[in-house]
C-alpha positions as CSV (number, residue, x, y, z in Angstrom):
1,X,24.8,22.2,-21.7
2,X,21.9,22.1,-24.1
3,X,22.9,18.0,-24.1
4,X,22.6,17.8,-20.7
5,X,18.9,19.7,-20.8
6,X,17.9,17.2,-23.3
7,X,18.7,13.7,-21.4
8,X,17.2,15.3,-17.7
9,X,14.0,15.9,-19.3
10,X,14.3,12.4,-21.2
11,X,14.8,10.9,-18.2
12,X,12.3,12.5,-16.1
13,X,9.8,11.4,-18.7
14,X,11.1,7.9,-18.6
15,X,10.7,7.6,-14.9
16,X,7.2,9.1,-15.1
17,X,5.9,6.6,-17.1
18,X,7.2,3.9,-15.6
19,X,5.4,5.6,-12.5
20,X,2.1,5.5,-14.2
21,X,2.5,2.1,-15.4
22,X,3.5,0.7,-12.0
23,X,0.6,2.3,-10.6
24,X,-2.3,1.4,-13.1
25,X,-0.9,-1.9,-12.8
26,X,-1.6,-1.7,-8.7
27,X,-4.4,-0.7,-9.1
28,X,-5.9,-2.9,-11.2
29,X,-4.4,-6.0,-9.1
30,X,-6.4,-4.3,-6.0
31,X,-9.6,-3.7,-7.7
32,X,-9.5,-7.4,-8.9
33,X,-8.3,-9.0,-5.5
34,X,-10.5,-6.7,-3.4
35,X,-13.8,-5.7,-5.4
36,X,-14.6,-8.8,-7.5
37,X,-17.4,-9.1,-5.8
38,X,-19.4,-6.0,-6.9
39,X,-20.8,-5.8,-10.2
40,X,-19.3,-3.6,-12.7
41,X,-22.5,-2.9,-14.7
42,X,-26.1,-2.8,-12.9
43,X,-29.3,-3.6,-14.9
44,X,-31.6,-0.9,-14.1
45,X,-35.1,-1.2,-14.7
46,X,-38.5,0.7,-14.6
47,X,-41.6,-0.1,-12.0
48,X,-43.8,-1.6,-14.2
């Protein structure tokens, strides 16, 4: 019983990090395909 605990919760932690890893990986691939365009840092400056 106690074996059986132990592998669910392995496994559950398995499949959530492969969830976050397939996401973050979306993710990225959409901000570079969809928002290369914008600027990731702006220079701000003072009025003279």
């Amino acid at each position: 019983m106690y074996d059986t605990c132990q592998l669910a919760t392995a496994m559950l932690a398995v499949a959530f990090t492969a969830l976050l890893l397939i996401t973050g990986q979306r993710f990225i691939e959409y901000r570079l395909q969809h928002e290369a365009m914008i600027p990731i840092v702006a220079l701000a400056t003072l009025p003279p």
